[in-house]
C-alpha positions in Angstrom: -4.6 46.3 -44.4 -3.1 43.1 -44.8 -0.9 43.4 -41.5 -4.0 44.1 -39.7 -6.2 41.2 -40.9 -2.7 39.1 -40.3 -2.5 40.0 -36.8 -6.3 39.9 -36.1 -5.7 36.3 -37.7 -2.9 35.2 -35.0 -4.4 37.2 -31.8 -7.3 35.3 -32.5 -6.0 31.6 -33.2 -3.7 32.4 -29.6 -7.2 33.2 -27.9 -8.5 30.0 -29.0 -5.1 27.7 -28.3 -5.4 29.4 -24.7 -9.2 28.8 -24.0 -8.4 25.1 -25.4 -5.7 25.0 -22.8 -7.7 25.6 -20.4 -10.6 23.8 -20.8 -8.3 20.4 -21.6 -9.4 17.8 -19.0 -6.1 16.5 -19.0 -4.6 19.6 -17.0 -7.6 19.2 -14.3 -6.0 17.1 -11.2 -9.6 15.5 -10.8 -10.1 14.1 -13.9 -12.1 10.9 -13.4 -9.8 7.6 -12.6 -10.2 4.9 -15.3 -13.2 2.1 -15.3 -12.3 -1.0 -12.8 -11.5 -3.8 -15.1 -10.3 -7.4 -14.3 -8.6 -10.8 -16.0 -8.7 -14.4 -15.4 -4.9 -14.5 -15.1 -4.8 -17.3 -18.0 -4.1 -17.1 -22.0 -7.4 -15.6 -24.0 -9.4 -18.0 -24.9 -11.8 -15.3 -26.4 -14.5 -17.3 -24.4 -17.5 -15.3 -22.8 -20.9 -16.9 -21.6 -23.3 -13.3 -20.9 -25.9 -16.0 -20.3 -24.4 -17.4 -16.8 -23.8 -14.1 -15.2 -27.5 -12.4 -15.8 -27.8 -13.7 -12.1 -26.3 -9.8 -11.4 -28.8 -7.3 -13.6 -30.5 -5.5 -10.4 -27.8 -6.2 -7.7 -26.1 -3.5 -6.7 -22.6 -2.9 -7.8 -19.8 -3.6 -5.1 -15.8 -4.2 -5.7 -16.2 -8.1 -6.1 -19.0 -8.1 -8.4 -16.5 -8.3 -11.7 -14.9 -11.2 -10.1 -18.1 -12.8 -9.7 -19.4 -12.0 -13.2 -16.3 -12.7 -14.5 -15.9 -16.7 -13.1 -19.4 -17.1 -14.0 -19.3 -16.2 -18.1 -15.5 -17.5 -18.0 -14.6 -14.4 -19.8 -11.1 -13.5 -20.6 -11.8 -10.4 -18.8 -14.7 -7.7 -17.4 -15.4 -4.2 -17.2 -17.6 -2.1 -15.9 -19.7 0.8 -17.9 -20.9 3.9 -16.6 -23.3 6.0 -17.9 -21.0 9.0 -18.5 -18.1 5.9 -19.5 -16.0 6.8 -22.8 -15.7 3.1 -24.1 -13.9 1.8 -27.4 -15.5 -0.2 -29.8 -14.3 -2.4 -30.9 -16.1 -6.4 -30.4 -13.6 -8.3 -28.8 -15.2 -12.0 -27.9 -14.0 -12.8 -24.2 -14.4 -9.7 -22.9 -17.8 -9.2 -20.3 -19.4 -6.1 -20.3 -21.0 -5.0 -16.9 -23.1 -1.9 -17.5 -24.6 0.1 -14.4 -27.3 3.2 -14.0 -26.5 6.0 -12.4 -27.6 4.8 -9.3 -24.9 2.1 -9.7 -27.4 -0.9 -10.0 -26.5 -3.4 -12.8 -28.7 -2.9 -15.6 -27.1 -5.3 -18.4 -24.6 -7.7 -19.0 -23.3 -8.6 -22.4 -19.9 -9.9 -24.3 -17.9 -7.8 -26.6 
């Protein structure tokens, strides 16, 4: 009886490693490319001004738009958000946050 439940035991814990295999986005060759993200090529400073770059909530996203928000709150450096974005954390001071809806229209810009 005990061999039994034993091997019940390992078929199933192989099942599961296999379907966990499977479904690990890291074997999928389309897994999403990481969020743009830009410095100001100089030392932190751990500067950011949100304030100066609200020009951009309801402009469309485009390529250049970091830079621009970027120079404007003379943040160490910018990202963008997604919707579906995995972000970390953690509050770091000179780094600009540019956050866009699923259409890809800015909807907020903040520090942190």
């Amino acid at each position: 009886m005990k061999t039994r439940r034993l091997a019940f035991i390992v078929w199933t814990l192989a099942a599961c490693m296999a379907a966990g295999a499977a479904a690990d986005p890291g074997n999928d060759a389309s897994a999403a490319t990481p969020l743009p993200r830009i410095d100001g090529g100089q030392p932190p400073r751990s500067l950011c001004n949100a304030q100066a770059a609200q020009f951009l909530i309801g402009q469309p996203y485009s390529p250049s738009t970091l830079a621009q928000a970027l120079t404007a709150a003379g943040a160490d450096t910018a990202r963008l958000l997604r919707p579906d974005s995995f972000i970390t954390k953690e509050y770091m001071r000179g780094r600009l946050n540019v956050t866009v809806d699923t259409g890809n229209q800015i909807v907020r810009v903040h520090c942190g």
